[in-house]
C-alpha positions in Angstrom: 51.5 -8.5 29.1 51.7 -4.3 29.0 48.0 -3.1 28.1 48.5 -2.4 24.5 49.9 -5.8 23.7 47.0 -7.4 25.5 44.8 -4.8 23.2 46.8 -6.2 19.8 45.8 -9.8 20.9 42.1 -9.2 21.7 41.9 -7.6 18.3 43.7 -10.1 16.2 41.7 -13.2 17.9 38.6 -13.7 15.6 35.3 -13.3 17.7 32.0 -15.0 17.3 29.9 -13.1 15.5 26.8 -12.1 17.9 23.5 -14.4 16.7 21.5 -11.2 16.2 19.9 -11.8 12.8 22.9 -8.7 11.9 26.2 -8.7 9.3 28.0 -5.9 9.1 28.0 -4.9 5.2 30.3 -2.7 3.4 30.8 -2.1 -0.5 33.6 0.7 -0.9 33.8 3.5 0.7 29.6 2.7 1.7 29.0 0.2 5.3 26.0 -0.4 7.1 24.3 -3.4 8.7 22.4 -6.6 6.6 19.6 -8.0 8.3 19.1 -11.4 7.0 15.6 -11.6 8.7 13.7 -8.8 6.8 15.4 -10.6 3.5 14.3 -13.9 4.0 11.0 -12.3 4.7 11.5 -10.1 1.1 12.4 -13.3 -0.8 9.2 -15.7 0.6 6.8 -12.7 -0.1 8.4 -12.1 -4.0 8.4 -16.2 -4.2 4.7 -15.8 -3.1 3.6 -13.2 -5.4 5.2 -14.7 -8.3 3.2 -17.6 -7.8 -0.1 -16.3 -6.9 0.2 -14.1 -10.2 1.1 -17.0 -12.1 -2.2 -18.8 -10.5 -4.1 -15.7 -11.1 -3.7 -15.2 -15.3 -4.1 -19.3 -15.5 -7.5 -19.6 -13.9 -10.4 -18.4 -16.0 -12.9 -19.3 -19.0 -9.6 -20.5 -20.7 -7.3 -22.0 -18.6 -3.7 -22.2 -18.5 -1.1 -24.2 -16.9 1.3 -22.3 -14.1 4.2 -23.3 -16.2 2.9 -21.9 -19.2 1.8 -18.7 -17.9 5.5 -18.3 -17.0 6.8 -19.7 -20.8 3.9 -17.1 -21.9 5.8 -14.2 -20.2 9.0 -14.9 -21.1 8.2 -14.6 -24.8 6.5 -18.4 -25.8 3.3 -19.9 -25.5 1.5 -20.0 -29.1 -1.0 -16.9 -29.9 -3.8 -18.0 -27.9 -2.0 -17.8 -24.9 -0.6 -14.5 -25.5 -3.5 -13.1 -26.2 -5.2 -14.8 -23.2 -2.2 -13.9 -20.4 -0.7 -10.8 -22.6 -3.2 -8.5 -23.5 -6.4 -9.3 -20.7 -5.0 -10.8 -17.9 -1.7 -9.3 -17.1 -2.7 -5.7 -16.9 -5.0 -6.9 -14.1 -2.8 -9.2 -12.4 0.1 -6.1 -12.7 -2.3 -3.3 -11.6 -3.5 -5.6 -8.4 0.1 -5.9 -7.3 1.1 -2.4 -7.9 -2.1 -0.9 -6.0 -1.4 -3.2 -3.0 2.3 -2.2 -2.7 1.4 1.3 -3.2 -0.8 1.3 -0.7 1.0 -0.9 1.8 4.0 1.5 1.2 1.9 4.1 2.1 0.7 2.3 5.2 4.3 2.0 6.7 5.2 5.9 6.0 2.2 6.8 7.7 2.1 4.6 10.8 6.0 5.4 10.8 5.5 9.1 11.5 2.5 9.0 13.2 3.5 6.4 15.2 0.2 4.8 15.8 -0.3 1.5 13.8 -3.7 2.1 13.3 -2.7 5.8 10.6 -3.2 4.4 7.2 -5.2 6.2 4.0 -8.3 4.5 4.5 -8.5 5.5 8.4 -7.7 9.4 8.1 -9.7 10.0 5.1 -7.6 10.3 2.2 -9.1 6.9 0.0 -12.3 8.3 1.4 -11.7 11.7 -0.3 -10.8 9.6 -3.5 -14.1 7.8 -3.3 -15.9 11.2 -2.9 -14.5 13.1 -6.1 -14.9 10.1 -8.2 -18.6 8.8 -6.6 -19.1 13.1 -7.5 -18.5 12.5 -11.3 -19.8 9.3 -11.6 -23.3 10.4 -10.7 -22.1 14.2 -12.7 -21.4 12.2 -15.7 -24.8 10.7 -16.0 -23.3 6.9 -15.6 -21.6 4.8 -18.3 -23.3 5.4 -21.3 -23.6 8.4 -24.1 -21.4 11.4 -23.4 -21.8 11.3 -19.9 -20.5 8.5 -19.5 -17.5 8.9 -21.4 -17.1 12.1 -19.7 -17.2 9.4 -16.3 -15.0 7.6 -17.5 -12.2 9.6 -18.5 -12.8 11.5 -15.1 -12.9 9.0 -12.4 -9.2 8.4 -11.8 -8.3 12.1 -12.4 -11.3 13.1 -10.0 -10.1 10.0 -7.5 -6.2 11.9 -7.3 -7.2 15.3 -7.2 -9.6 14.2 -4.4 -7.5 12.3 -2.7 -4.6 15.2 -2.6 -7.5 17.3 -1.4 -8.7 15.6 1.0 -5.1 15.0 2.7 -4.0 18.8 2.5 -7.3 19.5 4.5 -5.5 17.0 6.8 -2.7 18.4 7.5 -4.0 22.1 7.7 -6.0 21.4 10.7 -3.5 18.7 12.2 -1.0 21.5 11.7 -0.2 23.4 15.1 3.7 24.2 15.3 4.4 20.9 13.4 2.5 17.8 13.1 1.9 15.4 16.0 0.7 12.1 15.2 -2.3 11.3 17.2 -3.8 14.4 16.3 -3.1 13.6 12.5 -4.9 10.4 13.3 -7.8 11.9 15.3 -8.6 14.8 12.6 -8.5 12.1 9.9 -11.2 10.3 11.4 -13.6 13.5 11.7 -12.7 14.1 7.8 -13.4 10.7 6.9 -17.1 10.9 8.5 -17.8 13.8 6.6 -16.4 12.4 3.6 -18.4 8.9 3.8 -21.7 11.4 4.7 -20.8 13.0 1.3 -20.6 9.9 -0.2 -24.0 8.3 1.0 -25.6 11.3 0.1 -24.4 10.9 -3.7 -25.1 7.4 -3.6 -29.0 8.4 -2.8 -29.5 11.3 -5.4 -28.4 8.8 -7.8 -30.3 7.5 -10.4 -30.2 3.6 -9.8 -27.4 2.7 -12.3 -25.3 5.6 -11.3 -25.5 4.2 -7.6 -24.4 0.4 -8.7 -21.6 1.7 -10.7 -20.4 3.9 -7.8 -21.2 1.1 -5.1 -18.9 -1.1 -7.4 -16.0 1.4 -7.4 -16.1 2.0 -4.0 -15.8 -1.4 -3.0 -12.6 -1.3 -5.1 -12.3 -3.5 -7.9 -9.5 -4.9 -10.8 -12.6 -5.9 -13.3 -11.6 -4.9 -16.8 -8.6 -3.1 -15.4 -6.4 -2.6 -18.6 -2.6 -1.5 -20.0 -4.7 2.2 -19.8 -4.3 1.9 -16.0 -1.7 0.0 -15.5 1.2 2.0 -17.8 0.1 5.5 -15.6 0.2 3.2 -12.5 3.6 1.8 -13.3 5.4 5.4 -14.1 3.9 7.4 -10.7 5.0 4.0 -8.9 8.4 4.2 -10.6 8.8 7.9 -9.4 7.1 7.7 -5.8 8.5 4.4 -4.5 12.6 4.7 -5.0 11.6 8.5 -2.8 10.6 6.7 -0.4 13.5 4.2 -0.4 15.6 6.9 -0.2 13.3 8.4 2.5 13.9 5.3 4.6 16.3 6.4 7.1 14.1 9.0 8.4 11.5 6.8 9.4 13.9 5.2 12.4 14.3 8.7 14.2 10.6 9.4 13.7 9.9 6.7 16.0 11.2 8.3 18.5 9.9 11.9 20.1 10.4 15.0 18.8 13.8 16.3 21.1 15.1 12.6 20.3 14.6 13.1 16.5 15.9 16.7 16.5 18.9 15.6 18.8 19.7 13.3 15.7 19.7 15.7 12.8 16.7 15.2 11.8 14.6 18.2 10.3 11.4 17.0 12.3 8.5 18.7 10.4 10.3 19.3 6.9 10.8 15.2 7.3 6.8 14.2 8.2 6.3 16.7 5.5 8.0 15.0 2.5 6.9 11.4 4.0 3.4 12.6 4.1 2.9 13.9 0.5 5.0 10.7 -0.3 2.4 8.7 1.3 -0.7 10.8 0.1 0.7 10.4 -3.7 1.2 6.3 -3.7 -2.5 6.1 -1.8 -4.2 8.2 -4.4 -3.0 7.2 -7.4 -3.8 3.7 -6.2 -7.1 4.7 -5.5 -7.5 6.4 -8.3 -6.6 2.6 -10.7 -8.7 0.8 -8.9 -11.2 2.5 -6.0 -10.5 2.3 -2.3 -9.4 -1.8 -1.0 -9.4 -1.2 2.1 -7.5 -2.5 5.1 -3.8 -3.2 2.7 -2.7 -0.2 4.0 -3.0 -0.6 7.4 -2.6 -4.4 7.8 0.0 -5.0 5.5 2.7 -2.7 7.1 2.2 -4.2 10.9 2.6 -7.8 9.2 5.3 -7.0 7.6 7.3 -5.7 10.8 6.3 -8.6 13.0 7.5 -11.2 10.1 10.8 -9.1 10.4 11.1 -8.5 14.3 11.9 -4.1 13.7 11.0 -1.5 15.2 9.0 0.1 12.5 7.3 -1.1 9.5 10.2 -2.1 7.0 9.4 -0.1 3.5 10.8 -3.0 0.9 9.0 -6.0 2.4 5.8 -4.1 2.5 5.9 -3.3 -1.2 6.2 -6.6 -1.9 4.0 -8.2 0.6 1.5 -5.7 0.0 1.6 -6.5 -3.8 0.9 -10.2 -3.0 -1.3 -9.8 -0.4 -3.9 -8.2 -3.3 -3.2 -10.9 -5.7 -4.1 -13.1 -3.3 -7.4 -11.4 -2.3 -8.4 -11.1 -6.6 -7.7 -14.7 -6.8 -10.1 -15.8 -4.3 -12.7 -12.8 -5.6 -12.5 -13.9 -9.0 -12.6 -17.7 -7.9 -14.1 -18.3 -4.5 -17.8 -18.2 -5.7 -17.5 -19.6 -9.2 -19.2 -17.1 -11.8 -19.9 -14.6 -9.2 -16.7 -11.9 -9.1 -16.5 -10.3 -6.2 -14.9 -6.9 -5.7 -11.3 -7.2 -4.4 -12.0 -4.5 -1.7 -14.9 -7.0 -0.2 -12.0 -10.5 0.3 -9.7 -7.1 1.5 -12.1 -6.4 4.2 -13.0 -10.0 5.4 -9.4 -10.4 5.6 -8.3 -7.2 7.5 -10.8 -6.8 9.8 -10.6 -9.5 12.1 -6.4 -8.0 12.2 -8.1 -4.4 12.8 -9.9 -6.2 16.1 -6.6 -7.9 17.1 -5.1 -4.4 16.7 -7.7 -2.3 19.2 -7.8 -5.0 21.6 -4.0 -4.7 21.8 -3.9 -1.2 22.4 -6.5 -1.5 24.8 -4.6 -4.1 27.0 -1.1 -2.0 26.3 -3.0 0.9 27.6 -4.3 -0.8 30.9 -0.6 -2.1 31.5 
């Protein structure tokens, strides 16, 4: 058999399809490659939050079965239960969800281009900045009652995003030398952050004393009387940011690599960290700036995510959503794990992160003695 018959043959004989978790996809004139890992791993984490948001709006002072929490939001359920699920505790549930895939989404982008899975908002400063401008005009506004208060309240998320941006351009000034480089991003952040928690004590101790508990409250992140006022904002910057960084995705694979890889692959190295970092500085302040700093979504959530899914880098999709349940989860158990007693969600956040944060620095440190 001449070459190109032998060719013909080998082409027309179906081959089995190589078990790599990959299916080649194309719609029209569009291809590229399925990965039915990472969407398993999407589905379990939307199944997941559905339910724990479900759980979430029935437990309370008046509760409500699962199933009708879910005939509630599909337009039954008699007034009572509208009101209950409707109007008090789905602007909570909602804002929880979009404030831990915000932040988780911001996670990812950063730990993508710095390539360090310890860069996240809450570790180079930016949440911290947040915390900052709005701990400023808390104790500025003369707490939560009279003018000043109002004054407080209408200022606190403003103050949270303007410090947060703030914050993050000082960043990336003095990261900045001929282009960003990721561990010095990292390293810089951390300085900032010291300052801007030595800021923050400071406020906290010229404080009169309810200034200082309202401040310790927000800073500790909390959902508590989170309403449609936060939420609706939330839901619009979220409905903006999020689909840039979708599109923004593809980048994130060459920044993995070094700097004459990425180039070598068209990739506009500094323009690209540049776009990915306001992207990631924009989804962590505005979630800041609903409900306070929770710590440790950001930088857990993203390294979770990639180990469930077996990539290279933290996947942006199955963050979002595992992020979002992953904070739902943590206000269920604040709002129920010591009966009357709410705790903030940022507290179950840091119980639950920290002992990761551990497992992380202990893995570096044995990758670096290898």
């Amino acid at each position: 058999m001449s070459a190109p018959a032998r060719e013909r043959a080998e082409r027309s004989t179906p081959q089995p399809e190589p078990v790599t978790g990959r299916r080649p996809l194309r719609v029209g004139p569009f291809s590229g490659v399925l990965r039915v890992r990472p969407l398993v791993v999407l589905v379990v984490s939307a199944v997941v939050l559905v339910l724990a948001a479900s759980v979430n709006m029935g437990r309370g002072d008046y509760p409500i079965a699962i199933t009708d929490v879910l005939a509630t939001l599909f337009g039954g359920g008699d007034a009572g239960q509208q009101l209950v699920v409707l109007q008090l505790r789905l602007p909570r549930t909602l804002v929880g969800a979009l404030v831990g895939g915000a932040l988780a989404v911001s996670g990812a982008i950063l730990q993508s281009i710095a390539r360090n899975p310890l860069a996240s908002p809450d570790i180079i400063g930016v949440q911290w900045g947040a915390s900052a401008a709005a701990v400023f005009v808390i104790v500025l506004g003369g707490g939560a009652s009279g003018v000043g208060g109002a004054f407080a309240s209408l200022g606190i998320p403003l103050a949270a995003l303007v410090g947060g941006l703030v914050s993050a351009a000082l960043v990336y000034v003095l990261a900045w030398r001929r282009g960003i480089q990721g561990y010095r991003l990292v390293l810089i952040g951390i300085g900032i952050q010291a300052v801007l928690v030595a800021a923050v004590n400071w406020l906290l101790t010229v404080a009169q004393i309810y200034q200082a508990a309202q401040a310790q409250v927000w800073i500790n992140g909390s959902l508590n009387a989170r309403s449609w006022d936060e939420a609706i904002p939330l839901a619009i910057a979220m409905a903006v940011l999020v689909p840039v960084s979708l599109v923004l995705t593809h980048l994130l694979g060459g920044l993995r690599f070094d700097d004459d890889t990425a180039r070598g692959l068209g990739i506009r190295v500094d323009a690209a960290r540049s776009w990915l970092l306001l992207v990631s500085v924009g989804l962590a302040s505005v979630a800041t700036a609903a409900a306070g700093p929770i710590s440790f979504v950001a930088l857990v959530t993203p390294q979770i995510a990639r180990r469930l899914c077996r990539v290279g880098s933290p996947p942006i999709a199955v963050s979002l959503v595992l992020g979002a349940a992953l904070t739902v989860v943590a206000d269920l158990i604040a709002r129920t794990a010591l009966g009357s007693v709410e705790l903030p969600v940022g507290i179950v956040t840091a119980v639950l992160g920290a002992p990761y944060l551990l497992f992380l620095l202990s893995r570096a440190r044995q990758e670096a003695r290898a």
